[in-house]
Backbone as ProteinMPNN parsed JSONL, in Angstrom:
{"seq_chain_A": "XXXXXXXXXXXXXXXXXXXXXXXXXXXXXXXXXXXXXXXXXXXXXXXXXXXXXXXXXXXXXXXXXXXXXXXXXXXXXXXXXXXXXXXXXXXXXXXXXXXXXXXXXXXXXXXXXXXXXXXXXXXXXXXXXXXXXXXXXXXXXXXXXXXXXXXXXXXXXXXXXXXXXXXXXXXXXXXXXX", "coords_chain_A": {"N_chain_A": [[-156.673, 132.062, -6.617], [-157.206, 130.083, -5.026], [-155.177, 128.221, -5.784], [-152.954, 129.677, -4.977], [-152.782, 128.915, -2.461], [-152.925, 126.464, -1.783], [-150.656, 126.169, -2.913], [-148.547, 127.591, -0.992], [-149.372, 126.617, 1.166], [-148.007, 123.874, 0.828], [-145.251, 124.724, 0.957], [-145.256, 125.193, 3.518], [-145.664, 123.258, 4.651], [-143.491, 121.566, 4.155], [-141.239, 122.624, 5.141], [-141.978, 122.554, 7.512], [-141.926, 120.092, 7.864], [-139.173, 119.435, 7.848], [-137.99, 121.364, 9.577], [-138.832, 119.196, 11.564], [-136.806, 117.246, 11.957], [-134.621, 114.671, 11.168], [-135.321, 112.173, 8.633], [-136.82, 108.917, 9.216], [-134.723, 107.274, 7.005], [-132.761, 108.31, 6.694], [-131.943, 108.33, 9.453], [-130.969, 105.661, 9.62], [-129.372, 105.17, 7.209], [-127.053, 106.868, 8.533], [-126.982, 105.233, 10.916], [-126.059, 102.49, 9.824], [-123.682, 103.181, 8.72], [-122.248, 104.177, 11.438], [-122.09, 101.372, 12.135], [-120.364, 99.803, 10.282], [-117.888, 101.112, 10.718], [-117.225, 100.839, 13.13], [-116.935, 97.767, 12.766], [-114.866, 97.855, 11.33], [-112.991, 98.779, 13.23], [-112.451, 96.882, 15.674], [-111.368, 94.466, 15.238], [-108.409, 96.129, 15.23], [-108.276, 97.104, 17.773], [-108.058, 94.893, 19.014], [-105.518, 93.515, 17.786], [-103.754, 95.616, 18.914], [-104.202, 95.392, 21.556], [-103.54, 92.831, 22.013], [-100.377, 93.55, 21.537], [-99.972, 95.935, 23.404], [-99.973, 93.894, 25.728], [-98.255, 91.873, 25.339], [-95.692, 94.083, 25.594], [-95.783, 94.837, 28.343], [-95.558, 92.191, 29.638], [-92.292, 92.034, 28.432], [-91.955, 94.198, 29.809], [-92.17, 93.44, 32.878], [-90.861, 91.122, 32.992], [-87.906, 92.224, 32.827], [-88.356, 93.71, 34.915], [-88.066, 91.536, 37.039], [-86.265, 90.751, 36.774], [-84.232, 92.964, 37.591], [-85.36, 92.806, 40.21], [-84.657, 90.278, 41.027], [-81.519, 90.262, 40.709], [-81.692, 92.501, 42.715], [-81.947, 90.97, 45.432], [-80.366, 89.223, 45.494], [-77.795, 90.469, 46.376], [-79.004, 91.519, 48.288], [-79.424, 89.224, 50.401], [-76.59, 87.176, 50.072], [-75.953, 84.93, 51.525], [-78.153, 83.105, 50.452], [-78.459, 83.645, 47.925], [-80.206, 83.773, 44.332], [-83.622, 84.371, 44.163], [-86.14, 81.581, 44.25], [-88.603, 81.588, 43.357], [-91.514, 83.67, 42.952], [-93.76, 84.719, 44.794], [-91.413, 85.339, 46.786], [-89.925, 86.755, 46.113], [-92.007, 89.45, 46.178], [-94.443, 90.393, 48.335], [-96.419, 91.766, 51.278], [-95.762, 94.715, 52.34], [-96.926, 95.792, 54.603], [-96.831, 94.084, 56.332], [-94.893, 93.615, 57.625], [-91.132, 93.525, 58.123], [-88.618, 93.189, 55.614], [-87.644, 89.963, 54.32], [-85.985, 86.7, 53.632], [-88.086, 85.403, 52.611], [-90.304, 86.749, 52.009], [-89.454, 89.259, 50.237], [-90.171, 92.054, 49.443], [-89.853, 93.173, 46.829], [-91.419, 93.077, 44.066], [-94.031, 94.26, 42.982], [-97.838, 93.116, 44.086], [-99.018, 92.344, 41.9], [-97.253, 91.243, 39.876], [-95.967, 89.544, 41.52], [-97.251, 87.858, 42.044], [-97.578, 85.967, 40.001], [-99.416, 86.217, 37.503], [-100.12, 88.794, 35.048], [-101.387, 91.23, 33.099], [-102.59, 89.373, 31.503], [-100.31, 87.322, 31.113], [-98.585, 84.916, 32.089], [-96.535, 83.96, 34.906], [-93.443, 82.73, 35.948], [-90.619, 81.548, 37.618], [-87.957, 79.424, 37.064], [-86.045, 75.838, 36.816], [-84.202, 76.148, 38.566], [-80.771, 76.452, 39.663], [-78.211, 75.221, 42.075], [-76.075, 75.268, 44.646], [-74.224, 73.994, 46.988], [-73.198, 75.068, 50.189], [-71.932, 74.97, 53.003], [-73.597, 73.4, 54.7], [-75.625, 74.823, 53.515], [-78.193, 75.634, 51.167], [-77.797, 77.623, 48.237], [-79.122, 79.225, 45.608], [-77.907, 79.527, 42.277], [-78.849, 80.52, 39.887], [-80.969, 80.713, 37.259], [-84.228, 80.538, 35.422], [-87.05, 82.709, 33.705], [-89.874, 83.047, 32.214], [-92.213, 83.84, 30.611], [-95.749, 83.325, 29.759], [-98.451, 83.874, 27.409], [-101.922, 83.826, 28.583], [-104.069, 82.351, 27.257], [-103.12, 81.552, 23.942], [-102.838, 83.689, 21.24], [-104.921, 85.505, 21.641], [-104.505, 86.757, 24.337], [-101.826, 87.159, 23.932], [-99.249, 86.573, 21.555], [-96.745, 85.84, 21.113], [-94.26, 84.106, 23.486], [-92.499, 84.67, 26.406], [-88.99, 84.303, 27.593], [-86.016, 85.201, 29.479], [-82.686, 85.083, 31.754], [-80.686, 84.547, 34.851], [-78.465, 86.05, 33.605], [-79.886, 88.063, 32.818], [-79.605, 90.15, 30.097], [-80.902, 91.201, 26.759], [-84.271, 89.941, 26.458], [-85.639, 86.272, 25.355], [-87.78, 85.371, 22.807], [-91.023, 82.896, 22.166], [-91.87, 82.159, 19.401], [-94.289, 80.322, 18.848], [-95.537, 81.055, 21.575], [-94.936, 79.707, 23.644], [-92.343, 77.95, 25.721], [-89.986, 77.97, 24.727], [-87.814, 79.467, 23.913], [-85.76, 80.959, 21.882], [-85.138, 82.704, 19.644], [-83.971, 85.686, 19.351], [-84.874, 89.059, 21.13], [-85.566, 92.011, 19.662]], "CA_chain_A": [[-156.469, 132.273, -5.215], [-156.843, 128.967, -4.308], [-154.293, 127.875, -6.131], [-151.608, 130.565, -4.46], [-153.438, 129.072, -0.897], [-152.239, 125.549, -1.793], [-149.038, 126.347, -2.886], [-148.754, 128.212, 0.23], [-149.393, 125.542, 2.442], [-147.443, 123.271, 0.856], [-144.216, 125.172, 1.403], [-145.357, 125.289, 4.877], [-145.694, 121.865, 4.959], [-142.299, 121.403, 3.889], [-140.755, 124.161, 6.152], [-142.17, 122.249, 9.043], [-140.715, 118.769, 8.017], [-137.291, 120.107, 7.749], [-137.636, 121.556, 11.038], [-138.707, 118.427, 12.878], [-135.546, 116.57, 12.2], [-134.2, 113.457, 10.22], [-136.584, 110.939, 8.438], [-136.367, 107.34, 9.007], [-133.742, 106.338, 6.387], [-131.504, 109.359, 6.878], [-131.799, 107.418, 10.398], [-130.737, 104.29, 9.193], [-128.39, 105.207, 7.199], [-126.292, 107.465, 9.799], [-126.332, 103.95, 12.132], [-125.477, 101.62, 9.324], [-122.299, 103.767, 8.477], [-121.034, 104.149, 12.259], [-121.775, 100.29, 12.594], [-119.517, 99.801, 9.456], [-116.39, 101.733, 11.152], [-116.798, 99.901, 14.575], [-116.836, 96.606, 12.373], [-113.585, 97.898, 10.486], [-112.009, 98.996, 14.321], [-112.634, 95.886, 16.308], [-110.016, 93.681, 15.075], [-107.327, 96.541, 15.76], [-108.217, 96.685, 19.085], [-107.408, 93.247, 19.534], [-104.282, 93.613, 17.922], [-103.236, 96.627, 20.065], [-104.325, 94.868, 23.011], [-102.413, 91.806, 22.714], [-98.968, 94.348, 21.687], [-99.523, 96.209, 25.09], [-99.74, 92.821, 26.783], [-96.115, 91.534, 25.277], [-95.267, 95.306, 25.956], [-95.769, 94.726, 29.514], [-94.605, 90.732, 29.987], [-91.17, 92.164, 28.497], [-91.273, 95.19, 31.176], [-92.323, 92.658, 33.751], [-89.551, 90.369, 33.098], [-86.799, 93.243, 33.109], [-88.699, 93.711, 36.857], [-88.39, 90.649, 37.749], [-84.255, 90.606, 36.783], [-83.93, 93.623, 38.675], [-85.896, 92.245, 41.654], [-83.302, 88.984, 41.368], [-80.322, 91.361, 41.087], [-81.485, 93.534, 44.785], [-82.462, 89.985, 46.03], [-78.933, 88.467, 45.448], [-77.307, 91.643, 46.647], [-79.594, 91.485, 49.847], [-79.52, 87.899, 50.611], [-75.962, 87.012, 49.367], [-75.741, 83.497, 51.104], [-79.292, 82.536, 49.665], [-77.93, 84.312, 45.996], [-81.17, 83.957, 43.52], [-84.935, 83.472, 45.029], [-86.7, 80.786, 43.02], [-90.16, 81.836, 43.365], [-91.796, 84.863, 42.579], [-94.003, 85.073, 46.229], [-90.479, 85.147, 47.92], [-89.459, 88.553, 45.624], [-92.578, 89.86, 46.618], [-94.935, 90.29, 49.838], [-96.895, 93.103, 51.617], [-95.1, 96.01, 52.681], [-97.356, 95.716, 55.924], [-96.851, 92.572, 56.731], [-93.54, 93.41, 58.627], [-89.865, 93.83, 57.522], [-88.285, 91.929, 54.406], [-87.242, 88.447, 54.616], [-85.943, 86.095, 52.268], [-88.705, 84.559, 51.984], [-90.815, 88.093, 51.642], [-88.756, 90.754, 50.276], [-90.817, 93.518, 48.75], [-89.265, 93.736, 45.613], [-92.241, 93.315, 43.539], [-95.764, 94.344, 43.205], [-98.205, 91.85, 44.531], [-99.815, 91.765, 40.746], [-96.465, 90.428, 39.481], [-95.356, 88.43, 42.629], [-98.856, 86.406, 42.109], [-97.565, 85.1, 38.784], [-100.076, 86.856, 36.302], [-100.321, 90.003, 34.989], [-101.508, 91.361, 31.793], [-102.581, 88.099, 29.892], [-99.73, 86.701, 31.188], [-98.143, 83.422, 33.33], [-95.311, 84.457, 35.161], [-92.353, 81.787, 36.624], [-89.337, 81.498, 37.832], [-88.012, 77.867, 37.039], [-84.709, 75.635, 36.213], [-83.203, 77.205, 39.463], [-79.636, 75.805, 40.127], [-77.824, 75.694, 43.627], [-75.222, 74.405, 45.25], [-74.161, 73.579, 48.964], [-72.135, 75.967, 50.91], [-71.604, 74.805, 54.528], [-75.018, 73.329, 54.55], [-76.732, 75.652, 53.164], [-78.031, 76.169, 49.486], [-77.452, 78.62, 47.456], [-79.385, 79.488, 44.053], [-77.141, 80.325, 41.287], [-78.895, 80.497, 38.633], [-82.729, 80.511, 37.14], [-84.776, 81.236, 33.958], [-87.864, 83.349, 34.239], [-90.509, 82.864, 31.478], [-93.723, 84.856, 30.719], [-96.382, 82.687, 28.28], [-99.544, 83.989, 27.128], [-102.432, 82.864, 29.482], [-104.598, 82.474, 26.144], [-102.073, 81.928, 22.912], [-103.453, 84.141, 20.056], [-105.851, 86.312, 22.574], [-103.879, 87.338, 25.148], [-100.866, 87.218, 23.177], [-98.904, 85.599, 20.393], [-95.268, 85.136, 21.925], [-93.908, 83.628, 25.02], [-90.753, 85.479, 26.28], [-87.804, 84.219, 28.693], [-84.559, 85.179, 30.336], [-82.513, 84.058, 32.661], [-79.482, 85.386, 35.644], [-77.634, 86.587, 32.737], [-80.09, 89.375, 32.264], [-79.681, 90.743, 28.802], [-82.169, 91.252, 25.934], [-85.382, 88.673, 26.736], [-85.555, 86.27, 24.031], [-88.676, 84.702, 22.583], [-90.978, 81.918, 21.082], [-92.692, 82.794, 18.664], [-95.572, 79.964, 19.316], [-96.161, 81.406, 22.482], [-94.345, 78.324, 24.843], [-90.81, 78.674, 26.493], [-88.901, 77.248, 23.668], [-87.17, 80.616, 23.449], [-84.15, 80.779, 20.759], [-85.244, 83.995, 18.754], [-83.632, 87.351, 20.376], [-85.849, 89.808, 20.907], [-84.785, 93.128, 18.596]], "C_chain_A": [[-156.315, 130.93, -4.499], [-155.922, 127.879, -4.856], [-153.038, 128.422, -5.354], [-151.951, 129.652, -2.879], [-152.518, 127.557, -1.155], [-150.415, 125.474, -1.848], [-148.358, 127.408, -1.709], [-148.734, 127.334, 1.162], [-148.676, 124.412, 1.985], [-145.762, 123.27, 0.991], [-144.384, 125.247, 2.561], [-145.405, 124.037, 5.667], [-144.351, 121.175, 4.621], [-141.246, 121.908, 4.73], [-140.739, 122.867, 7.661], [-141.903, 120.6, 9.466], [-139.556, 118.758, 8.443], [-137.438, 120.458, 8.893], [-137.717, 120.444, 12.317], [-137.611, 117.154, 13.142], [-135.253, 115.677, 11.176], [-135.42, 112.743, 10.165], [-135.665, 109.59, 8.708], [-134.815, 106.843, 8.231], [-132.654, 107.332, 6.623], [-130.718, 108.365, 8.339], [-130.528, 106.807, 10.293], [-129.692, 104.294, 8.501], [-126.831, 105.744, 7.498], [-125.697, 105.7, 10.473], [-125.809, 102.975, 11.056], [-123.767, 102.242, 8.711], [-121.099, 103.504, 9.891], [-121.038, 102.124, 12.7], [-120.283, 99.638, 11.381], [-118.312, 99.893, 9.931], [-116.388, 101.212, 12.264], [-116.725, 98.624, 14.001], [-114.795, 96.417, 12.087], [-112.343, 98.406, 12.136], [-112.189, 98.103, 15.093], [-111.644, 95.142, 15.954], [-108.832, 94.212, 15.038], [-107.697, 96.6, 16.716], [-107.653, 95.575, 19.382], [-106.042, 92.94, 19.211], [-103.636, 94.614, 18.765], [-103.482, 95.698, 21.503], [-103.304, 93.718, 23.278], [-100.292, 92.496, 22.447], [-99.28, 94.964, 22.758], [-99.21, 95.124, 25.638], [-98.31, 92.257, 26.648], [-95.178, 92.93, 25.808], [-95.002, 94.937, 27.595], [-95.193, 93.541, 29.955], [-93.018, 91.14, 29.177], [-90.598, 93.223, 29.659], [-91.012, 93.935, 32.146], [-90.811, 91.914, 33.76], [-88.108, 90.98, 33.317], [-87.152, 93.568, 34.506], [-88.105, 93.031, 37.594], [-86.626, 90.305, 37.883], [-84.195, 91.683, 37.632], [-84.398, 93.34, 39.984], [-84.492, 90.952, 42.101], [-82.003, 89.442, 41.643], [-80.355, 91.489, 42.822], [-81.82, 92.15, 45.776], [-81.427, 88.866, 46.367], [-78.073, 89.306, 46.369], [-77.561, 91.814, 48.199], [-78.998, 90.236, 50.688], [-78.259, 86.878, 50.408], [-75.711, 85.119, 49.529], [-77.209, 82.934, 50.855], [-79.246, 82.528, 47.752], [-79.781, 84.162, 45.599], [-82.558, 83.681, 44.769], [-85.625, 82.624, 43.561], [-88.282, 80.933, 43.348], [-90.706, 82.774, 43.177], [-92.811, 85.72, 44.039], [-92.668, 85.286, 47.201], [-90.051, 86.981, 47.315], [-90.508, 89.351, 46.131], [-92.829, 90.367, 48.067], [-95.226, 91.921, 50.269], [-96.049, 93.567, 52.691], [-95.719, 96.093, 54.326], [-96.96, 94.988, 56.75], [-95.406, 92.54, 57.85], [-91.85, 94.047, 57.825], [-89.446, 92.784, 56.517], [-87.725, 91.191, 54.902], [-86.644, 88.091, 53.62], [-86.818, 85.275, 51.75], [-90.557, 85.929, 51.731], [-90.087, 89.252, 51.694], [-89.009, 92.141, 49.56], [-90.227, 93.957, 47.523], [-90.552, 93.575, 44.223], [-93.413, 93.544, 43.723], [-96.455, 93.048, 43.631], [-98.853, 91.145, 43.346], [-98.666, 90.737, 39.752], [-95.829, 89.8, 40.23], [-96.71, 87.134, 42.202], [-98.551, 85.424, 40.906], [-98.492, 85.639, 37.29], [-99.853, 88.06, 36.39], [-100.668, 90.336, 33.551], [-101.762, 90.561, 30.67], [-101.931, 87.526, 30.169], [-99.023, 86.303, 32.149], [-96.745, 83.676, 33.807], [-94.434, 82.817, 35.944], [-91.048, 81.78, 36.562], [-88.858, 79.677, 37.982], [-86.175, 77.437, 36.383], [-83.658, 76.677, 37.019], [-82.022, 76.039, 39.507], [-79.024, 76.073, 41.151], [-77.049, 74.843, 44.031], [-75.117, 74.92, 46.613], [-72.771, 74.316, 49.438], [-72.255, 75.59, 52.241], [-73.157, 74.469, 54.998], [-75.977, 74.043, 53.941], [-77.378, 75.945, 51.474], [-78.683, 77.354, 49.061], [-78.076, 78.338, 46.026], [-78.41, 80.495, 43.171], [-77.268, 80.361, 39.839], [-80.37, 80.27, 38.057], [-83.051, 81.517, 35.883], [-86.552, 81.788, 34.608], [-88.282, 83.186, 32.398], [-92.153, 83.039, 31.82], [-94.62, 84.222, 29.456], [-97.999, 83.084, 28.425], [-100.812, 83.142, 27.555], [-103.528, 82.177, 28.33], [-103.59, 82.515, 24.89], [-102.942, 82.458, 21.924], [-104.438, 85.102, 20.382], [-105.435, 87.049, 23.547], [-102.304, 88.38, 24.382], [-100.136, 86.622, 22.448], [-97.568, 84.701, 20.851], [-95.071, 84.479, 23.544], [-92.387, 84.121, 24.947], [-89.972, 84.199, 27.794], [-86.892, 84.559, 28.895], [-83.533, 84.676, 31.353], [-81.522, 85.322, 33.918], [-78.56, 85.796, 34.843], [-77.961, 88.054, 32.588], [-80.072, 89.429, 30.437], [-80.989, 90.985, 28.127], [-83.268, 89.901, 26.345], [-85.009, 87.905, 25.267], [-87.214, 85.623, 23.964], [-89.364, 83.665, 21.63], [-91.874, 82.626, 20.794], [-94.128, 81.84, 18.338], [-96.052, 80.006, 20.221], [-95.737, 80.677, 24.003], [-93.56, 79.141, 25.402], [-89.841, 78.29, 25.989], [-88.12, 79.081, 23.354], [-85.828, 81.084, 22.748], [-84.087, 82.288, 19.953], [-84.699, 85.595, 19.715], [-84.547, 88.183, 20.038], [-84.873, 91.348, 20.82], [-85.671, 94.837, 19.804]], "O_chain_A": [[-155.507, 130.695, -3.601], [-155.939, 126.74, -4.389], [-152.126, 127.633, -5.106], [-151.063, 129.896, -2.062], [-151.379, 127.558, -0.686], [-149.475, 125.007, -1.205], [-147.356, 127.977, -2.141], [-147.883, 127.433, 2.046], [-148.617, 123.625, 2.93], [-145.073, 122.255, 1.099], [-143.267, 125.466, 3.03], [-145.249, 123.826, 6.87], [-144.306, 119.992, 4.958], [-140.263, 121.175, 4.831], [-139.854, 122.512, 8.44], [-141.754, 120.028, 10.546], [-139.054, 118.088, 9.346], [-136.846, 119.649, 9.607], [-137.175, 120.483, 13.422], [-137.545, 116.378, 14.096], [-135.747, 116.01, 10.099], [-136.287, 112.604, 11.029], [-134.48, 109.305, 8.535], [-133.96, 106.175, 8.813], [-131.522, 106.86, 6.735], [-129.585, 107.887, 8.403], [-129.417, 107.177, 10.673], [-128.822, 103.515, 8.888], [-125.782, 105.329, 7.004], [-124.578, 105.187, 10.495], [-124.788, 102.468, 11.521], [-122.881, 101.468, 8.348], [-119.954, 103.054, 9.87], [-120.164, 101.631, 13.414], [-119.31, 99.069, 11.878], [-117.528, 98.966, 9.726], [-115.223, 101.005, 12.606], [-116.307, 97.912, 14.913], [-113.934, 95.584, 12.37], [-111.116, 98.351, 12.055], [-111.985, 98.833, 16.062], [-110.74, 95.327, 16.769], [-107.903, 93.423, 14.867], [-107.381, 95.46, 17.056], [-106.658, 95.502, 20.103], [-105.338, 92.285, 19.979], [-102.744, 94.104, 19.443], [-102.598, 95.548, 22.347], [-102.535, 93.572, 24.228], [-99.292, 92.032, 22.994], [-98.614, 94.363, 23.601], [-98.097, 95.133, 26.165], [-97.446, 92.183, 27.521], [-94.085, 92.777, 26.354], [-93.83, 94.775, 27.932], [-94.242, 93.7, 30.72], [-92.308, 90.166, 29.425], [-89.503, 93.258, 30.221], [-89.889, 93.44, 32.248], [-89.86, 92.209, 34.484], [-87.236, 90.34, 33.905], [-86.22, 93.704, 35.299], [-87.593, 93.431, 38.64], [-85.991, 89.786, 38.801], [-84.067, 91.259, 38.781], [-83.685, 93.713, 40.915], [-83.738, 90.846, 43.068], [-81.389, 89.103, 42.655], [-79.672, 91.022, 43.734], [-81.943, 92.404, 46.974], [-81.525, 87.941, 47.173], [-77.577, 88.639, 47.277], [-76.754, 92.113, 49.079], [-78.15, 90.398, 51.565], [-78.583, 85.695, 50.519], [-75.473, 84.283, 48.657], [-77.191, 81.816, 51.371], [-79.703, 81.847, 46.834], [-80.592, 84.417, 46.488], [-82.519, 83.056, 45.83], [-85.612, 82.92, 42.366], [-88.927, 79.911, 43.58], [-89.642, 83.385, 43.281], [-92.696, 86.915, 44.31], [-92.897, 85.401, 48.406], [-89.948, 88.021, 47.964], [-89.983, 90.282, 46.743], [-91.946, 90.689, 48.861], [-94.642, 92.932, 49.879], [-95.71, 92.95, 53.7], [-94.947, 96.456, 55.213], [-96.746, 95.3, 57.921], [-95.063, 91.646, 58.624], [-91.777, 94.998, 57.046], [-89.879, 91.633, 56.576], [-87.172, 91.452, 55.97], [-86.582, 88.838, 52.644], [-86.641, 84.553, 50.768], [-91.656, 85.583, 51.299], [-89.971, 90.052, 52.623], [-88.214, 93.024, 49.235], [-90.149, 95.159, 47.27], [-90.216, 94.275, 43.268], [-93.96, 93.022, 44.694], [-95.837, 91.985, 43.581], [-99.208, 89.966, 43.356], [-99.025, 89.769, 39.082], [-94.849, 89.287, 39.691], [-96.793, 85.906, 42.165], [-99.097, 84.327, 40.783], [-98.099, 85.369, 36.155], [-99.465, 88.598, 37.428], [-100.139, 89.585, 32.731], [-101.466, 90.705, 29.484], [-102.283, 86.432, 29.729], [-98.732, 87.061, 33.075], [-95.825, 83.573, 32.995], [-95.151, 81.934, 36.414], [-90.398, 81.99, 35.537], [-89.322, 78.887, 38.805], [-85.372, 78.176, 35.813], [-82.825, 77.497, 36.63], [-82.32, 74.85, 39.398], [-79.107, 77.264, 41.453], [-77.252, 73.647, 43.823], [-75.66, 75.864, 47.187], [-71.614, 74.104, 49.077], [-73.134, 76.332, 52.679], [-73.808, 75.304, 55.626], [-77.163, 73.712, 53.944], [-76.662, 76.601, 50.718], [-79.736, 77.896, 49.399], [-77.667, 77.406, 45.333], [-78.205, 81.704, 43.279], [-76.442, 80.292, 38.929], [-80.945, 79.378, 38.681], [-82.573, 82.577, 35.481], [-87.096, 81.376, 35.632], [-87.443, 83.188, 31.497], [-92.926, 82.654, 32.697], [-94.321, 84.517, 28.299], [-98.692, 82.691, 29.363], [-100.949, 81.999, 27.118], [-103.877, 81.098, 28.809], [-103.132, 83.647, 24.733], [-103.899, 81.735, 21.647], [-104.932, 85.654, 19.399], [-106.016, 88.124, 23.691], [-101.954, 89.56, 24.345], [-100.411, 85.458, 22.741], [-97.382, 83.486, 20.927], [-95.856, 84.53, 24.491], [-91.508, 84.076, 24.087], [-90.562, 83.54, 28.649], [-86.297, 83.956, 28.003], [-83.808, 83.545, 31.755], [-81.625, 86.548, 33.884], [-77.514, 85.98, 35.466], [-77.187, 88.987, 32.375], [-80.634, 88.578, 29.749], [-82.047, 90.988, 28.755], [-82.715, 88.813, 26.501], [-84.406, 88.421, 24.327], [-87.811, 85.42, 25.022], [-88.825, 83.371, 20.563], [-92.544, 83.439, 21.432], [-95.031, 82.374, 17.693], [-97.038, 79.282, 20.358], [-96.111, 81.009, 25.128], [-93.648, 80.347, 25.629], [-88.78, 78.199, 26.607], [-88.162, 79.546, 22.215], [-84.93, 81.599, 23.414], [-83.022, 82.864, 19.731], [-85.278, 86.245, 20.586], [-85.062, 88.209, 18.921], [-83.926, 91.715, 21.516], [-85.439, 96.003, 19.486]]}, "name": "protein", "num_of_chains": 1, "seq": "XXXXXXXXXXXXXXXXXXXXXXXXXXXXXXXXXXXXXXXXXXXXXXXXXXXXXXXXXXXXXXXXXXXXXXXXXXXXXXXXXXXXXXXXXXXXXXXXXXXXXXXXXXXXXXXXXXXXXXXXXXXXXXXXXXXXXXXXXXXXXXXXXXXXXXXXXXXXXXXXXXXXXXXXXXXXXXXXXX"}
């Protein structure tokens, strides 16, 4: 009898482990597994992050040609703006100018955006009845961080077309971008 009484209570004592949840190492080794898979997803993040950011400094720069385009178009004896605050400017602030014409956001009029250094530079211009005229300017987007932000540095110019880029991140840009 007191044999059946033990073995009796020790299924009951078992019963009532199991019901109060995980032991220690079950624990332990649950958290050392999901630390494992956040070890092994941390360094794609970082690559995904810096491909959105070139993702976006090639939109940006296709912006920033269409902003120069409606800005030539507007403005015809000024032709190009060479600054990126002049494409811009708040919408409040009054009616467009040429020297605020609402054609871009204020996050890519400021020069950054996304990791990356925005400019408009290597403007050219000549003299029309006093007055000058830009006819001509390269626009180049370089990683505000090279290797963190992002790997390439892109540019274009008043030609438009495909951006091209460097591939150490500068404005040495020779490589077409595919």
């Amino acid at each position: 009898m007191n044999r059946m009484l033990l073995l009796s209570r020790a299924r009951g004592a078992r019963a009532s482990a199991a019901a109060s949840g995980f032991t220690l190492m079950e624990l332990l080794i649950v958290i050392a597994i999901i630390l494992i898979l956040m070890l092994m997803a941390i360094p794609t993040v970082g690559v995904m992050r810096k491909h959105a950011n070139e993702t976006s400094a090639i939109n940006s720069l296709r912006a920033i040609t269409q902003a120069e385009i409606q800005y030539e178009s507007t403005y015809p004896a000024n032709g190009f703006a060479c600054s990126l605050p002049s494409l811009g400017g708040d919408p409040n602030s009054g009616p467009p100018t040429p020297q605020s014409a609402h054609l871009l956001q204020a996050d890519l009029a400021s020069g950054y955006k996304s990791g990356y250094v925005f400019s408009i530079t290597n403007c050219s211009k000549v003299t029309i009845n006093n007055t000058d005229k830009i006819t001509g300017y390269s626009v180049t987007a370089v990683p505000q961080a090279v290797g963190k932000t992002g790997d390439r540095g892109f540019c274009t110019d008043q030609f438009g077309g495909a951006p091209k880029y460097d591939s150490t991140g500068g404005t040495n840009c020779t490589q077409l971008l595919q």
